[in-house]
C-alpha positions in Angstrom: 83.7 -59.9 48.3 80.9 -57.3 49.3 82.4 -54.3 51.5 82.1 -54.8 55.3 79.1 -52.6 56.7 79.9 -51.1 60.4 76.7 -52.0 61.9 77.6 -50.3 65.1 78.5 -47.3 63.2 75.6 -47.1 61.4 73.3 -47.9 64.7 75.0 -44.7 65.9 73.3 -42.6 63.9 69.8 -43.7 65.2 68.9 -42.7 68.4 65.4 -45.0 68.3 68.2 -47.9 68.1 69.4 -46.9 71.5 66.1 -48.5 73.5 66.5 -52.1 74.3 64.3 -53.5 71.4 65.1 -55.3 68.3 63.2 -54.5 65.3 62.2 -57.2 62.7 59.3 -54.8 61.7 61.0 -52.7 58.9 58.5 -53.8 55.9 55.7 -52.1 57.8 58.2 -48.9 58.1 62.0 -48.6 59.2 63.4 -46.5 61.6 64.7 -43.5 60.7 68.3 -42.2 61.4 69.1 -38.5 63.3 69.7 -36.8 60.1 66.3 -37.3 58.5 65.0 -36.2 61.9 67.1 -33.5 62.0 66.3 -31.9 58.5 62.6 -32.4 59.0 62.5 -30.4 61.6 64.9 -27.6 60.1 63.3 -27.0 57.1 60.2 -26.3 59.8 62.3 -24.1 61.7 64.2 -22.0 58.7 62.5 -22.8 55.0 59.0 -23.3 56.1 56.7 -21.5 53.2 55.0 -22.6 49.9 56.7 -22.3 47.0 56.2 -19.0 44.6 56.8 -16.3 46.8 59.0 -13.5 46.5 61.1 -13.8 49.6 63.6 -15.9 51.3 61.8 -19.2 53.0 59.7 -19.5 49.7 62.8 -19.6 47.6 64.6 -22.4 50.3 61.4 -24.4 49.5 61.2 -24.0 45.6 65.3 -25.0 46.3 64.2 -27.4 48.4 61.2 -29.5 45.8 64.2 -29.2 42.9 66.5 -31.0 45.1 63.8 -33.9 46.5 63.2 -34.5 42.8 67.4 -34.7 41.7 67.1 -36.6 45.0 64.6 -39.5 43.7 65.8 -39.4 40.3 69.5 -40.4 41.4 67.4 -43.1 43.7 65.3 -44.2 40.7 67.8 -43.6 38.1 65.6 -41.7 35.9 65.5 -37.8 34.8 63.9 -35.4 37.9 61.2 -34.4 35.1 59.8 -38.4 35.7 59.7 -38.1 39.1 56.2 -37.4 41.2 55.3 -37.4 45.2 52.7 -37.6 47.1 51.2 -38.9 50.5 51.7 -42.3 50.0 52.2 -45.1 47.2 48.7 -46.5 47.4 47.5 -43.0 47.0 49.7 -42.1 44.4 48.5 -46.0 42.6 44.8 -44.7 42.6 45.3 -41.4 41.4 47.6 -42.6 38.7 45.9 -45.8 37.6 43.0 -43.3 37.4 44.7 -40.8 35.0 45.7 -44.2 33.0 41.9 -45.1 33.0 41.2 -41.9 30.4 42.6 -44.4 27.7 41.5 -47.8 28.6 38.1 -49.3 27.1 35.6 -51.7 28.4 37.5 -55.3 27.9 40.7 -54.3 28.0 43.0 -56.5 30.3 45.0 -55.8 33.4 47.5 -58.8 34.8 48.1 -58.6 38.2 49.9 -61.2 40.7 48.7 -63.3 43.3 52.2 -62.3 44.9 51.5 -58.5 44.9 50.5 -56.1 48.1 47.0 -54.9 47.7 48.1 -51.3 46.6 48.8 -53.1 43.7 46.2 -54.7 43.1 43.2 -52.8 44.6 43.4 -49.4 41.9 43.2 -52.3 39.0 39.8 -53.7 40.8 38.2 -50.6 41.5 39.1 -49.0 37.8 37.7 -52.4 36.5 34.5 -51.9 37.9 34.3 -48.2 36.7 35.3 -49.4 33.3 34.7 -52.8 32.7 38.0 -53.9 32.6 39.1 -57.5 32.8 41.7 -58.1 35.7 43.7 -61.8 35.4 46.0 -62.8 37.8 49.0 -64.7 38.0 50.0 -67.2 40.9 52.0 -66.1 43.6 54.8 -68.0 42.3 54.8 -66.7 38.8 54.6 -69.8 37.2 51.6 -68.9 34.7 52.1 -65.1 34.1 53.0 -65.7 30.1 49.4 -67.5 29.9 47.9 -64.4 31.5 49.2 -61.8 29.1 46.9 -61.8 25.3 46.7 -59.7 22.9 43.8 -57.6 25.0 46.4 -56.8 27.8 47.1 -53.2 28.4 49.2 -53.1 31.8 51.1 -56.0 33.6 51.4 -54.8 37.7 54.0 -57.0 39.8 55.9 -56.7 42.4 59.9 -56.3 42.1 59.8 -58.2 46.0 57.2 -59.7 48.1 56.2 -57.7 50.9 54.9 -61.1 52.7 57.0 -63.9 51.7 60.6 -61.9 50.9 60.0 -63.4 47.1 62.3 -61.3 44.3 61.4 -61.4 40.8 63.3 -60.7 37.7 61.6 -57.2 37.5 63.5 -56.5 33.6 62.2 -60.0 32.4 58.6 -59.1 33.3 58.8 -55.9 31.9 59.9 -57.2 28.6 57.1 -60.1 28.3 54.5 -56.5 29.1 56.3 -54.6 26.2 56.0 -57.7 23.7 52.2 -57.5 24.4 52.0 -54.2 24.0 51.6 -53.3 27.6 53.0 -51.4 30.0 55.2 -52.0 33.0 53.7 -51.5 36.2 56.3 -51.8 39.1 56.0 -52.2 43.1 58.9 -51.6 44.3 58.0 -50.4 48.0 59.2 -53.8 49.6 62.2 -54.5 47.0 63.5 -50.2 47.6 65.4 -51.0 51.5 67.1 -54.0 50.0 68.4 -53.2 46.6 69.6 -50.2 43.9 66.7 -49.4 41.8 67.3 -48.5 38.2 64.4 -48.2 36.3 66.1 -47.5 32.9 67.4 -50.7 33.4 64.8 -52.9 33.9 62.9 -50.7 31.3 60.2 -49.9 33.7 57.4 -47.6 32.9 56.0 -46.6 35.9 57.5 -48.0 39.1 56.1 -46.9 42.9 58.0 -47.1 46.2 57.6 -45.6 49.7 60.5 -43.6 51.5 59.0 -44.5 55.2 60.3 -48.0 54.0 63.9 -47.3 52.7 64.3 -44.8 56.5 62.8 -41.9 55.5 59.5 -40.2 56.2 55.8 -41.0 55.2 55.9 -40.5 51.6 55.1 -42.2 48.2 57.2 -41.8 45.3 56.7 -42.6 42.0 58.6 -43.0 38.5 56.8 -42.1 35.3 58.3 -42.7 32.0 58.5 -39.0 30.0 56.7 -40.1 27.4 53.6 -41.6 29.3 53.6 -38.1 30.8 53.4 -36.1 28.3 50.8 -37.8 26.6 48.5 -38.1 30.3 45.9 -35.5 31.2 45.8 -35.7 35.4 43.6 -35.4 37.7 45.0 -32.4 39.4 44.0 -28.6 40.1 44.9 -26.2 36.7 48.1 -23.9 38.3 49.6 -27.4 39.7 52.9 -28.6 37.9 51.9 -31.5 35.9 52.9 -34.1 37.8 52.1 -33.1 41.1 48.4 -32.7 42.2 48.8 -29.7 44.6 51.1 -28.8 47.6 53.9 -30.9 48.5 55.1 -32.4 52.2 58.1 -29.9 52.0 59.3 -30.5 55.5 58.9 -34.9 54.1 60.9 -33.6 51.2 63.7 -32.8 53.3 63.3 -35.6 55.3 63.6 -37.6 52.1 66.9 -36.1 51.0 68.3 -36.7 54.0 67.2 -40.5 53.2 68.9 -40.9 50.4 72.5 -39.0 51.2 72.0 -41.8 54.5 72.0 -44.6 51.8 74.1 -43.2 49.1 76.9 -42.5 52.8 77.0 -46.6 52.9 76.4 -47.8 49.4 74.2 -51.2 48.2 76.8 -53.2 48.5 78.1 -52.8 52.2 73.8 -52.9 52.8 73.0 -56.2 50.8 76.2 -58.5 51.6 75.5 -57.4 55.6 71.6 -58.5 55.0 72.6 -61.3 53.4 74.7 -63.4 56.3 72.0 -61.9 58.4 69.5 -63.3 56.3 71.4 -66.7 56.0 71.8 -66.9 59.6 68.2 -66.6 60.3 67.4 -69.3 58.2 70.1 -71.5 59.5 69.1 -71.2 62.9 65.1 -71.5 62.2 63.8 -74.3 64.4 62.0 -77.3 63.6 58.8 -76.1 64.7 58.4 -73.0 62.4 57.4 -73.7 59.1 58.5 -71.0 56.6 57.1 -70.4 53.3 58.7 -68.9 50.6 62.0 -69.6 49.0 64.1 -71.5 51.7 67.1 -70.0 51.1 68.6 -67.0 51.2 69.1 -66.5 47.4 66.4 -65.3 44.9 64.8 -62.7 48.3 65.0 -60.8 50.5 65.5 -61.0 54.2 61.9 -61.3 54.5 60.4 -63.9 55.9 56.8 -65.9 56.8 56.5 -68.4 59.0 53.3 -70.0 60.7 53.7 -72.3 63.9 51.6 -74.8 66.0 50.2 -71.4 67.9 48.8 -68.6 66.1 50.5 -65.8 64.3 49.1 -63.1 66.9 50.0 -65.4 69.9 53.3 -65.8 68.4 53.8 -61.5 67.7 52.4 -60.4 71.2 55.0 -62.8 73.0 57.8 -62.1 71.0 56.5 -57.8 71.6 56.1 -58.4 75.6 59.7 -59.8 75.1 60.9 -56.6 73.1 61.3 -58.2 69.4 59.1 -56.6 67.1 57.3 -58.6 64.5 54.1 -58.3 62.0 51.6 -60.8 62.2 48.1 -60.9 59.7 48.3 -60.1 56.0 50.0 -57.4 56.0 47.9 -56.0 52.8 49.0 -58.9 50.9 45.8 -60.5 50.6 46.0 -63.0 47.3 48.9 -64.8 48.8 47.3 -65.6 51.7 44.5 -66.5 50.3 46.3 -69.0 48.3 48.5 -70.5 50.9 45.4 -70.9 52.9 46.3 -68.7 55.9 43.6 -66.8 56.8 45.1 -66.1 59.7 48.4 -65.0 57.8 52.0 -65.3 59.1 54.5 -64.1 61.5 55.8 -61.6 59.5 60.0 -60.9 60.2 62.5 -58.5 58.2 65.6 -58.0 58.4 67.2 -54.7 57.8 71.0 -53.4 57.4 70.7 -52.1 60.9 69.9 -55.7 62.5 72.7 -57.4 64.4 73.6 -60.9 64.2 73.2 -60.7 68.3 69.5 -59.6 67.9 69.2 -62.4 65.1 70.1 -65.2 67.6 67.7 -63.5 70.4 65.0 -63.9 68.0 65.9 -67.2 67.2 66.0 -68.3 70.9 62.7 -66.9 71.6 60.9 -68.6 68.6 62.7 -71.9 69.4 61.0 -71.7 73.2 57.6 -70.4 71.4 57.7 -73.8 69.1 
């Protein structure tokens, strides 16, 4: 029995949820709640300084970074030391894939999946090309990822949940089949982070990425790196920058991100998961005939994330449903190999559920996409 979530109580703290619009677009980016509003803006309007200086605002900053990091690591579950921002996860991928590419020779073997977002998948292209690296890829449904990994494999990179089709994985599994090749552990956790705890001690994870403007905070990447891996990297970065961070920080994002995760760790996993899962259930229960979804077609082994493709177009179907005030994705959405291999090239209607959704906006949704089919 999963504790009950106060939905209304929790829409109370965000004043976007006020307008008259029901938002299925959370894998692109939640909302964000008062309080991360509210300390961005304060850390503008009493800490703002870089860090170093010999007075007041610059201390609240240096303050400031130490808590962000004790911040992520409680969010990660790793030490604050393993911890690194920056502007984003795919540019925190490219810059770190990079400083991984100082050990990696001509043949060596990247595995990626056919299920992964293209931040994922894109830094293990490009470095091949630089290095002349082999990338294999696994289907979108797993199925062949053991044949993928030989003895020439250095990194598997998957994702922990599918940013397209709401698929999870068995993220410690996958990282133990990389360790028995000798590989590391490459985790995307940016579509997996608003739906579930992350520990990345226990899934054994070596470097794992995620993105705070998904889990309602601001724009931000964040990224786990194993202590050892660190020590032993030389990063691209400029000489008086710590060693894991390339130069200045977001400070006032850094706030914002604390603020993120008190919000979370104020309603806990479990009220958050058992509330998206009837939500999630619902949706599907209530999908009409006319919508075909694709993915797992029950609620269990996802997330409340969910493609579907009717007799109209995706973009047809996302423009009514936005003139209507439902907000959905339609295209790709970055994940390109999926697509590609469930021959949409048009991609889905893209809908996600968050802890904030209603069961009243669920069965709105529904309504509308039984008159659109």
């Amino acid at each position: 029995m999963h504790m009950k979530l106060d939905v209304e109580a929790v829409r109370a703290r965000f004043s976007a949820l006020l307008r008259p619009y029901a938002f299925f677009d959370g894998p692109a980016g939640t909302q964000v709640p008062d309080e991360v509003i509210d300390a961005i803006a304060g850390y503008l309007r009493e800490s703002n300084a870089n860090v170093g200086g010999a007075f007041e605002t610059s201390r609240r900053t240096g303050e400031l970074v130490e808590t962000a990091h004790e911040a992520a690591a409680r969010f990660l579950g790793c030490n604050a030391g393993e911890v690194i921002f920056g502007p984003s996860m795919t540019n925190l991928n490219f810059t770190l894939t990079r400083t991984l590419g100082r050990e990696l020779q001509a043949g060596d073997e990247i595995v990626c999946t056919r299920l992964d977002h293209d931040a994922n998948v894109s830094p293990w292209l490009e470095l091949a090309r630089d290095l002349g690296l082999v990338v294999r890829f696994a289907d979108y449904d797993l199925s062949d990822l053991e044949k993928q990994v030989t003895d020439r494999t250095r990194v598997v990179a998957f994702p922990w949940a599918s940013n397209a089709l709401g698929t999870l994985v068995d993220a410690e599994r996958i990282c133990a089949l990389a360790h028995e090749a000798g590989a590391l552990a490459w985790v995307d956790a940016v579509h997996y982070a608003p739906h579930g705890p992350i520990d990345v001690a226990a899934i054994d994870a070596d470097v794992l990425l995620c993105s705070p403007y998904k889990f309602y905070g601001p724009h931000l990447g964040l990224a786990f790196v194993r202590h050892e891996l660190l020590e032993g990297w030389r990063p691209y970065k400029v000489r008086p920058a710590p060693d894991c961070e390339t130069g200045t920080a977001q400070h006032e994002l850094l706030a914002g991100f604390v603020a993120a995760v008190d919000y979370l760790e104020s309603l806990g996993w479990d009220a958050i998961t058992g509330h998206e899962h009837e939500l999630g259930a619902r949706f599907l229960d209530g999908l009409p005939e006319g919508a075909q979804l694709h993915g797992t077609p029950t609620i269990d082994g996802r997330v409340p994330t969910f493609a579907l493709t009717f007799a109209r177009s995706p973009e047809v179907i996302a423009a009514a449903l936005g003139e209507r005030g439902i907000f959905v994705w339609h295209g790709d959405y970055y994940a390109v190999e999926v697509m590609r291999r469930l021959g949409l090239p048009d991609g889905a209607v893209r809908v996600g559920i968050v802890h904030y959704n209603t069961a009243d906006e669920v069965d709105r949704l529904l309504d509308e996409l039984t008159r659109l089919a």
